[in-house]
C-alpha positions as CSV (number, residue, x, y, z in Angstrom):
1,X,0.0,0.0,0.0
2,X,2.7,2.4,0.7
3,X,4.6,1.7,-2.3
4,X,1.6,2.5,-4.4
5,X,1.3,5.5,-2.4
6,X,4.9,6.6,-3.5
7,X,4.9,5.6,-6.9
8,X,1.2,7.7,-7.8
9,X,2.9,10.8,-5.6
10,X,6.2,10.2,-7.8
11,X,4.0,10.3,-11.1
12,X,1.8,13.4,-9.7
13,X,5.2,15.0,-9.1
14,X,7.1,13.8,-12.5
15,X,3.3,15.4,-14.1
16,X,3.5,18.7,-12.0
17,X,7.4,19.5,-13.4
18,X,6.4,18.2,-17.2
19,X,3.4,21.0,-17.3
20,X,5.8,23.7,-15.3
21,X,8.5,23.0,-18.0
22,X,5.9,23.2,-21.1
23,X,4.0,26.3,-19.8
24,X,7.2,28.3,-19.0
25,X,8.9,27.5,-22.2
26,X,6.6,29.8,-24.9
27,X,7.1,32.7,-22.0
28,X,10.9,32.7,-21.9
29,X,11.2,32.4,-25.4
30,X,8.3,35.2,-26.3
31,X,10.4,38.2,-24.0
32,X,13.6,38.5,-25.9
33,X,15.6,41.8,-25.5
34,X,16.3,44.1,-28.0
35,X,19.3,46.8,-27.3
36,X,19.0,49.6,-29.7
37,X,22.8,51.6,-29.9
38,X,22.4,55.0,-31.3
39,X,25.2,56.4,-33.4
40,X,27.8,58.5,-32.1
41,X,26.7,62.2,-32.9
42,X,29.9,64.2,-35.0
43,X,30.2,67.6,-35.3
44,X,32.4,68.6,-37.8
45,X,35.0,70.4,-35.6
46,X,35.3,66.7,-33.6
47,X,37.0,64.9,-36.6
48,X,40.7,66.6,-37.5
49,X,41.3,67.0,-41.3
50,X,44.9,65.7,-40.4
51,X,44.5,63.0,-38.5
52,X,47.6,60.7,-37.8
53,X,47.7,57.2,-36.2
54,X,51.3,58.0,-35.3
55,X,50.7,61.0,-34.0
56,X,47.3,59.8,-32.0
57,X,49.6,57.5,-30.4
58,X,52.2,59.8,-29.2
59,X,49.5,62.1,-27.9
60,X,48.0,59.5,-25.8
61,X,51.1,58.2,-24.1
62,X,51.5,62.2,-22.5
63,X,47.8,61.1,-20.5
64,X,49.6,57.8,-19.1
């Protein structure tokens, strides 16, 4: 008697995580995220005419 007792508590519980799994599976997949990135804004004084990689990296070892 106990043993059928388990086993139908067992099933009930194998049934319970089965119907959890298939309910939550359309929700997860139904909230995706979507990151938007706007372009950086340039002005035309922010971009030199001139512009050396060379020289950009001399510059930026005086700031180390």
């Amino acid at each position: 008697m106990i043993i059928q007792i388990a086993t139908t508590l067992v099933f009930a519980a194998a049934c319970l995580a089965t119907i959890a799994t298939i309910a939550a599976a359309p929700a997860s997949a139904a909230r995706r995220t979507v990151v938007v990135k706007q372009p950086p804004i340039v002005s035309p004084g922010d971009v030199l005419e001139s512009w050396d990689a060379r020289q950009n990296v001399l510059d930026g070892k005086r700031y180390e």
